[in-house]
C-alpha positions as CSV (number, residue, x, y, z in Angstrom):
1,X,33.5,-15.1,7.5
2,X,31.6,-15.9,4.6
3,X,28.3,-16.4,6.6
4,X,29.3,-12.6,8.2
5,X,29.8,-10.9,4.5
6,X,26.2,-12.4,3.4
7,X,24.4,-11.2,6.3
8,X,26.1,-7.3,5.9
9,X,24.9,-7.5,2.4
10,X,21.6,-8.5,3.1
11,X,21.3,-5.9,6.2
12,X,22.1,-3.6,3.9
13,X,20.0,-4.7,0.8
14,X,17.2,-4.4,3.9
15,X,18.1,-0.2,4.5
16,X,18.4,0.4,1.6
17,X,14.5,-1.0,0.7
18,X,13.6,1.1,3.5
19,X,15.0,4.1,2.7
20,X,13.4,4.3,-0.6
21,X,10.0,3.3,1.3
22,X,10.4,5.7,3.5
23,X,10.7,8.4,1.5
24,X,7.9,7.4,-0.7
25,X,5.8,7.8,2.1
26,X,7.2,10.9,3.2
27,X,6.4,12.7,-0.1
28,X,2.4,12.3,0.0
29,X,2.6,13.1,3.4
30,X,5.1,16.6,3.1
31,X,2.7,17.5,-0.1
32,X,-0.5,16.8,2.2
33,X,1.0,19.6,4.6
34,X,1.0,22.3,2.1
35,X,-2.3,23.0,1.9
36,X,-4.0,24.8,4.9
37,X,-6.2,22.7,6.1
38,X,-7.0,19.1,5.0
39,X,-9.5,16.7,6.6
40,X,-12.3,14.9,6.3
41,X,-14.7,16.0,7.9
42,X,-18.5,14.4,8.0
43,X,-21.4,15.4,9.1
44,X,-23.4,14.2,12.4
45,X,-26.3,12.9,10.7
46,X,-28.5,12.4,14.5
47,X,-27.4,16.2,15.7
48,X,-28.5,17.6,12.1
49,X,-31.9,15.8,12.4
50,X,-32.4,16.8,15.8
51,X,-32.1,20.3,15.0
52,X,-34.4,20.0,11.5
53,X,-36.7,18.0,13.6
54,X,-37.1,20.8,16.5
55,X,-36.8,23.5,13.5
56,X,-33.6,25.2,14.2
57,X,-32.4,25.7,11.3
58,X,-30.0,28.4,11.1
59,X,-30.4,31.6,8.5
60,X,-27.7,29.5,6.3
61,X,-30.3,26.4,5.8
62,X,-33.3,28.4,5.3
């Protein structure tokens, strides 16, 4: 019985831990989703040469 009452106290020690891990993570994420749009985004350094290289540039990188 005593064994029983331990573990229930440590089971719930464990959910409670979560809980409050949980939602830490959940804030950055639902505060991430405000915002339009959010990535991060890199350029393609071999297409970007290839096009300076052939002279392509576009009116925007003149």
């Amino acid at each position: 019985m005593q064994m029983t009452m331990s573990n229930l106290k440590n089971t719930d020690a464990s959910l409670r831990n979560m809980k409050i891990q949980i939602t830490q993570l959940a804030k950055p994420l639902a505060e991430n989703q405000k915002s339009t749009f959010s990535t991060n985004t890199k350029v393609n350094l071999r297409e970007h040469y290839n096009v300076v290289l052939r002279g392509e540039l576009s009116s925007s990188e003149q």
